[in-house]
Residue, then its C-alpha position, 0 to 999 in steps of 0.5 A: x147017370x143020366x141025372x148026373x150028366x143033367x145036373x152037371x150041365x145045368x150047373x155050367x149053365x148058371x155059371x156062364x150064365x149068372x157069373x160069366x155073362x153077369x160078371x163079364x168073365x170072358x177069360x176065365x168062366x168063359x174061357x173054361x166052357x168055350x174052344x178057343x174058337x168061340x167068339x163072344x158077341x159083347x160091347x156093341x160088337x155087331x152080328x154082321x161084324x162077326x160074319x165078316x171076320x169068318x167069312x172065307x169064300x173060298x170054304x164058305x157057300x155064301x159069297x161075302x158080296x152076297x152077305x153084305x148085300x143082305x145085311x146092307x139091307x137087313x140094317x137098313x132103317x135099323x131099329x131101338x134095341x130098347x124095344x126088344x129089351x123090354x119085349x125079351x123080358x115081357x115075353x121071358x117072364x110070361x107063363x105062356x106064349x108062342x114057341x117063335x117070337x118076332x118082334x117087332x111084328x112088322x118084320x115077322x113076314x119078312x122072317x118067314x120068308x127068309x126061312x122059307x127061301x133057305x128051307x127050299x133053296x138047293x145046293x149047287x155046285x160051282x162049275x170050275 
């Protein structure tokens, strides 16, 4: 049972994979795996962009002010997706290598300390 389920899932996998992304099938592999609610990042259509479309401060815990202001500063001097691309394939081809990859380095400690602050940051409520 177990080995079905697996075998089932991997086989969806490489369908959206090799034939929904490769093929640009958005509305029909896509649309067959995905709720109507998933939205597919795809030509030029920026990570910020689909943050502000979502965002609601009045069901959200981040404020959109404070969102633009991060990825204001985020984009900022933002770089050729080129070099990504090439460093993707050299590390998706490598036989071994870091769990976490950031690339380029010169942003790794930058990472680090946006994942420290939101691991330690608490939440707190609105006072209304």
């Amino acid at each position: 049972m177990a080995d079905d389920t697996v075998t089932h899932n991997l086989e969806n996998m490489d369908e959206l994979d090799f034939t929904g992304w490769n093929r640009a099938d958005w509305e029909g592999v896509f649309a067959r795996h995905h709720t109507d609610d998933v939205l597919v990042e795809v030509h030029g259509q920026r990570m910020a962009d689909t943050t502000y479309k979502w965002q609601n401060d009045a069901v959200n815990f981040e404020r959109e002010a404070d969102i633009k202001a991060n990825f204001a500063r985020i984009m900022k001097g933002q770089l050729d997706p080129q070099d990504m691309i090439d460093k993707m394939v050299s590390v998706i081809g490598s036989d071994d290598g870091k769990y976490r990859n950031v690339w380029p380095p010169s942003i790794e400690d930058f990472v680090k300390q946006v994942q420290e602050a939101d691991w330690s940051r608490p939440v707190q409520s609105e006072e209304k």
